[in-house]
Rosetta silent file (secondary structure, phi, psi, omega in degrees, C-alpha in Angstrom):
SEQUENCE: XXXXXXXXXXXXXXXXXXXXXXXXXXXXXXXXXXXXXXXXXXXXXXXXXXXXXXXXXXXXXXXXXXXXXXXXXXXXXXXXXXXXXXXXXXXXXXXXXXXXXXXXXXXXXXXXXXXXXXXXXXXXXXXXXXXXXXXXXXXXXXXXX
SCORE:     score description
SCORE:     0.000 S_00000001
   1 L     0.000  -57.458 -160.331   13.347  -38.583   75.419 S_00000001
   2 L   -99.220   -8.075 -172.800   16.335  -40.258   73.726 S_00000001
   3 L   -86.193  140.838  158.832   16.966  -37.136   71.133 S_00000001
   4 L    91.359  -19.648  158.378   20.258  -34.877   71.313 S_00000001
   5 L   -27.544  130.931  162.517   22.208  -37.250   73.772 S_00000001
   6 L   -97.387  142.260 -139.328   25.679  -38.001   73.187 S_00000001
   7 L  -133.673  163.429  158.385   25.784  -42.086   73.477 S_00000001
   8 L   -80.797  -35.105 -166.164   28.100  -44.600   73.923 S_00000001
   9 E  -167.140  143.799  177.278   26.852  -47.108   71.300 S_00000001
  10 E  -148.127  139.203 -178.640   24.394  -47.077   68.986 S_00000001
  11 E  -167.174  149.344  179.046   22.101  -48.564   65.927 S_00000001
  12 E  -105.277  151.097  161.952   19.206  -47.967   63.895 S_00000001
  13 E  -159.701  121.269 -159.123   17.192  -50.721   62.021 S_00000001
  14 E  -102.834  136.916  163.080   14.428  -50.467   59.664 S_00000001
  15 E  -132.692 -163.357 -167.923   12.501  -53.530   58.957 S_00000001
  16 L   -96.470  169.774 -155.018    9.212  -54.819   57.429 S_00000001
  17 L  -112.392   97.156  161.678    5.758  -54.277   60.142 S_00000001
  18 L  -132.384  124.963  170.336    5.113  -58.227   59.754 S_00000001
  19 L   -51.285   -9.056 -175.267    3.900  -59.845   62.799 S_00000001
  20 L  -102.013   -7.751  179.218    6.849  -62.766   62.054 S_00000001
  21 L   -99.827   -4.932 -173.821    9.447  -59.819   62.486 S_00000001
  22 H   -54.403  -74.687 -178.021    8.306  -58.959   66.175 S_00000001
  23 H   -34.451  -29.493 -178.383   10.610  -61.769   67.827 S_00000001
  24 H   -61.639  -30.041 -161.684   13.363  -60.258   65.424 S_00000001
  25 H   -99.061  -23.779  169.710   13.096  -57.328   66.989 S_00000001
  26 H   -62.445  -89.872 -158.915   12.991  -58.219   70.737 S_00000001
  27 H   -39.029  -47.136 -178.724   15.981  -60.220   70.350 S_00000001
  28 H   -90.047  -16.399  154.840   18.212  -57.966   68.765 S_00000001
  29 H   -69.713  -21.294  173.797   17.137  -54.890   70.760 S_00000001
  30 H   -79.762  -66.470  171.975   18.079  -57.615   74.021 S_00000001
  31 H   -48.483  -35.032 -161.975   21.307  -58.422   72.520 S_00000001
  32 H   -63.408  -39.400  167.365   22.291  -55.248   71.501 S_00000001
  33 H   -51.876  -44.039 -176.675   21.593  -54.491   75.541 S_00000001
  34 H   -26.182  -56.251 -179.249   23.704  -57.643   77.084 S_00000001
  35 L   -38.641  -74.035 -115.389   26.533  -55.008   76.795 S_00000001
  36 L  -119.401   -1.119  175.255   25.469  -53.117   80.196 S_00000001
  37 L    48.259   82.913  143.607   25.074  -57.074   81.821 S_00000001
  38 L  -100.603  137.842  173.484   21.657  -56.674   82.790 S_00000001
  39 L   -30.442  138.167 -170.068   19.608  -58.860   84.853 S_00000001
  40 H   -44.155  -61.846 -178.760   17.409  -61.647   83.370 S_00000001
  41 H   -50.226  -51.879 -166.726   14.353  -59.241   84.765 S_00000001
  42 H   -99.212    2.480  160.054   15.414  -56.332   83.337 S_00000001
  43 H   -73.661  -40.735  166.437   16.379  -58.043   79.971 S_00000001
  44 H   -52.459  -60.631  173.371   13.051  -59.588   80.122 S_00000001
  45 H   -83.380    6.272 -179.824   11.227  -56.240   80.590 S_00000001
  46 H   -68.943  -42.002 -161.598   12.983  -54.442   77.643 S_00000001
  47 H   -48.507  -17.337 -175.572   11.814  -57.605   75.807 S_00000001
  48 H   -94.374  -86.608 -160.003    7.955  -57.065   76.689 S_00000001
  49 H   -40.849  -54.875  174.216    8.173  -53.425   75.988 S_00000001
  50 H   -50.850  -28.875 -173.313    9.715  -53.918   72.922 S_00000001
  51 H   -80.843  -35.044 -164.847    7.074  -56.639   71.657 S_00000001
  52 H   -86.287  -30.846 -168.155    3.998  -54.734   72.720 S_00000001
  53 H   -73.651  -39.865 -169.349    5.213  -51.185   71.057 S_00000001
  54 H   -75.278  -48.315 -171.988    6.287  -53.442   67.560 S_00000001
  55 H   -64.655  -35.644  170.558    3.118  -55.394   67.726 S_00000001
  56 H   -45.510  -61.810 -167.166    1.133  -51.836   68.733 S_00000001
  57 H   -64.519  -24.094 -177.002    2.753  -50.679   65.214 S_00000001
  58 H   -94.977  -39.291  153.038    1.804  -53.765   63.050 S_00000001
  59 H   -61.937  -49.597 -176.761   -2.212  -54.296   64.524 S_00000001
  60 H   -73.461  -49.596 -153.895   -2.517  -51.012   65.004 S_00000001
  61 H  -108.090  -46.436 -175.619   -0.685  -48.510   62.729 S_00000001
  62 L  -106.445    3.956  175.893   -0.651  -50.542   59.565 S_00000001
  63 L    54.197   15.632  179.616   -3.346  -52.476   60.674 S_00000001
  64 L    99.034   37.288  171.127   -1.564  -55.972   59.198 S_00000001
  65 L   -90.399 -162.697 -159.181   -0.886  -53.476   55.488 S_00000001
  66 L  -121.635  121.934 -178.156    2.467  -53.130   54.429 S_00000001
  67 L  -150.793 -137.257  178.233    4.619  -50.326   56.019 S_00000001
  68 L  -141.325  161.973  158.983    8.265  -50.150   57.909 S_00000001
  69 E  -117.955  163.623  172.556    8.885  -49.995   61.869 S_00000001
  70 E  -112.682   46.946  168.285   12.069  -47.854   62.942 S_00000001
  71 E   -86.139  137.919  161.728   13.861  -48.729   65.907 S_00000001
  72 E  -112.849  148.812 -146.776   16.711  -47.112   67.084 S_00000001
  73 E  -142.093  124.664  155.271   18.680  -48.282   70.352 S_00000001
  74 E  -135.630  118.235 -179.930   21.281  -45.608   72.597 S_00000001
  75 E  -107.711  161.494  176.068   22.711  -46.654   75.336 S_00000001
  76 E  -165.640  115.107  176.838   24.662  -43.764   77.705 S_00000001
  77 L    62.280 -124.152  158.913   26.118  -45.137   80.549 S_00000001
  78 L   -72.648    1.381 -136.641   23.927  -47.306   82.576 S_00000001
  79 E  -148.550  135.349  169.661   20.575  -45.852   80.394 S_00000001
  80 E  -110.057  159.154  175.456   19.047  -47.565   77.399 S_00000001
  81 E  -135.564  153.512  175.606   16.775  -45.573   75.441 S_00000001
  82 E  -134.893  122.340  166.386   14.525  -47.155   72.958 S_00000001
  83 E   -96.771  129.004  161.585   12.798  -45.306   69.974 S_00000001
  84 L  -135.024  127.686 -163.336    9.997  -47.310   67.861 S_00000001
  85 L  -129.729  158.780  179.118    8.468  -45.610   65.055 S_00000001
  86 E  -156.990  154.234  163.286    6.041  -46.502   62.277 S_00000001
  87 L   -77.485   17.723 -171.514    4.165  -44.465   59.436 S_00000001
  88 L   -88.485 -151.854 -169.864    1.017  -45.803   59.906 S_00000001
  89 L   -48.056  -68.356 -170.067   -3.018  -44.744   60.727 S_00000001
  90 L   130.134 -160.019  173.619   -1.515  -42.775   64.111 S_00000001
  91 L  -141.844  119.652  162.913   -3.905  -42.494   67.628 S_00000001
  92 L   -68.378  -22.885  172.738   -6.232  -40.045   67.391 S_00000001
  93 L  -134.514   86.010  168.743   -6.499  -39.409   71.364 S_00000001
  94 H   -44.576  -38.702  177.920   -3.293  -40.478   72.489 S_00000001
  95 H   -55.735  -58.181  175.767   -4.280  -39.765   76.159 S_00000001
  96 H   -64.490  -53.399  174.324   -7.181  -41.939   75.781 S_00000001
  97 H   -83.422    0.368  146.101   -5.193  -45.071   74.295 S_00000001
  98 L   -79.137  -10.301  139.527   -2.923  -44.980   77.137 S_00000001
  99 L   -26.255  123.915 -175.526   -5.363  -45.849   79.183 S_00000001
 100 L   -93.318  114.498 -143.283   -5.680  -49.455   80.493 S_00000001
 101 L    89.331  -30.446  162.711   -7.999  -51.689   78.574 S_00000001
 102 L   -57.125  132.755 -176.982   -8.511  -49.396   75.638 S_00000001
 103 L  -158.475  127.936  168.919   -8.638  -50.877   72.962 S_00000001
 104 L   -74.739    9.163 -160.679   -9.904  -50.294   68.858 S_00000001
 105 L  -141.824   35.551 -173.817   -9.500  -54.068   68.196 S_00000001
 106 L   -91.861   15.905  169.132  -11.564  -55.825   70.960 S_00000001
 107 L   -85.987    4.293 -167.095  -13.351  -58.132   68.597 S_00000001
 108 L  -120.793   57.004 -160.629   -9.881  -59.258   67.776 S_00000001
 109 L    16.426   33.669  137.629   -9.045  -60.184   71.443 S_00000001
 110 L   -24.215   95.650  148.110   -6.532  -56.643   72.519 S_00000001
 111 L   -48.820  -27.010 -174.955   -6.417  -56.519   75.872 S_00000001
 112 L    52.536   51.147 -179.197   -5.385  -52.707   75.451 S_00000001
 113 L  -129.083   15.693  170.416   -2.693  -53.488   78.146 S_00000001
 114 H   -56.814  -60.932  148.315   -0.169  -52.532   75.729 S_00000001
 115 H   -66.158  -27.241  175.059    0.878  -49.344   77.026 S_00000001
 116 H   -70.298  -18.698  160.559    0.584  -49.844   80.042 S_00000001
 117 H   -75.625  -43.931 -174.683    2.862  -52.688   80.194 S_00000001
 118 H  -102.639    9.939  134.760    5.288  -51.072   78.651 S_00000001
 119 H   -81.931    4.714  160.949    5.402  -48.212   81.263 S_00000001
 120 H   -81.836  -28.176  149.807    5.268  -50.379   83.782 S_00000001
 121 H   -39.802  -73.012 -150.160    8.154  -52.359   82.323 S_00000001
 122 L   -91.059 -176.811 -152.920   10.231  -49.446   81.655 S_00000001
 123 L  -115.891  -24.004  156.521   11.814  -46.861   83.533 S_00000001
 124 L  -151.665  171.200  169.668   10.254  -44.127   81.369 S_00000001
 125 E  -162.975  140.280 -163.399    7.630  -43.708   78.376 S_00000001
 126 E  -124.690  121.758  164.887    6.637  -41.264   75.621 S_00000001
 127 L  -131.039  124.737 -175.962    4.309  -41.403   73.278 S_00000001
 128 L  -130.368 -160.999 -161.653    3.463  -38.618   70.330 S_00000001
 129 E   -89.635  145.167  164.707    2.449  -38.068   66.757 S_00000001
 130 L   -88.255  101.563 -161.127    4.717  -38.921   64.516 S_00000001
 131 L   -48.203  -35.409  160.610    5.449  -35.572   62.032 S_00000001
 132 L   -85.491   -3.490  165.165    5.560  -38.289   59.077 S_00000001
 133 L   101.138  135.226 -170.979    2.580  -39.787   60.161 S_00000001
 134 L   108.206 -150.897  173.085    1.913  -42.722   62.573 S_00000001
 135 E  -132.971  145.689  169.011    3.542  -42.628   66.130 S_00000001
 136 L   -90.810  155.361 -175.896    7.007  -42.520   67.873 S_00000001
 137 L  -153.356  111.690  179.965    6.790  -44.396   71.289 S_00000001
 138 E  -117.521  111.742 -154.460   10.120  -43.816   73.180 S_00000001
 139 E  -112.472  172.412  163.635   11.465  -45.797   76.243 S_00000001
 140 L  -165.177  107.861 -172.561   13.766  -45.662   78.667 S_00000001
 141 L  -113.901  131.156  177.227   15.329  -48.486   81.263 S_00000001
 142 E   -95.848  128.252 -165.988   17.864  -47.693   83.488 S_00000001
 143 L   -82.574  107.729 -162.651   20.338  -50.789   84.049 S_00000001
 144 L   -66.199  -28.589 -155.414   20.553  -50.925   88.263 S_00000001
 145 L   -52.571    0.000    0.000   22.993  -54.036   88.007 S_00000001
């Protein structure tokens, strides 16, 4: 979604898949946005997209182990694209875990509203196998204000 564009602004940031790094990661993909003055509501839904794909990578992909998340941030023009990547287990039926209420964790309360929030949040969503293993999840909100 977000590859081979030429951008306006840009940044990558690798951190550790610790459930105490999520908020880090909202926040500084929402500042890094403020630049395009977006609306509380549409600052708001990168922030829920963003929390649900980084928490998807730390229950899910590393399963609380020890791994990295990836996000990268491009904005062009009005359009943010969001990448979030991790090296973890993967989804074996991707198709299937986009689905609303699926969920591999429901003794651990998972609503398995993850994806689904954050295409409904977002203006587009991708999700595939990651080539290094785990998944890429790739967004895109277009800023109306």
């Amino acid at each position: 979604m977000s590859n081979e564009i030429e951008v306006d602004n840009e940044f990558t940031v690798y951190f550790d898949a610790k459930l105490e790094n999520e908020g880090f990661a909202r926040s500084m993909v929402s500042a890094f946005c403020l630049q395009l003055n977006p609306t509380v509501s549409e600052i708001s839904d990168i922030k829920t997209a963003v929390s649900e794909a980084v928490t998807n990578s730390i229950i899910h992909g590393y399963a609380n182990k020890k791994g990295k998340i990836m996000i990268n941030v491009k904005i062009k023009a009005n359009v943010i694209y969001i990448t979030i990547a991790d090296n973890g287990v993967g989804i074996a039926d991707i198709s299937q875990a986009r689905q609303p209420f699926f969920t591999t964790k429901a003794k651990e309360e998972r609503s398995g509203m993850g994806f689904t929030l954050m295409e409904s949040f977002m203006d587009a969503l991708d999700v595939r196998d990651n080539p290094d293993g785990g998944l890429i999840v790739s967004m895109k909100k277009i800023i109306r204000a």
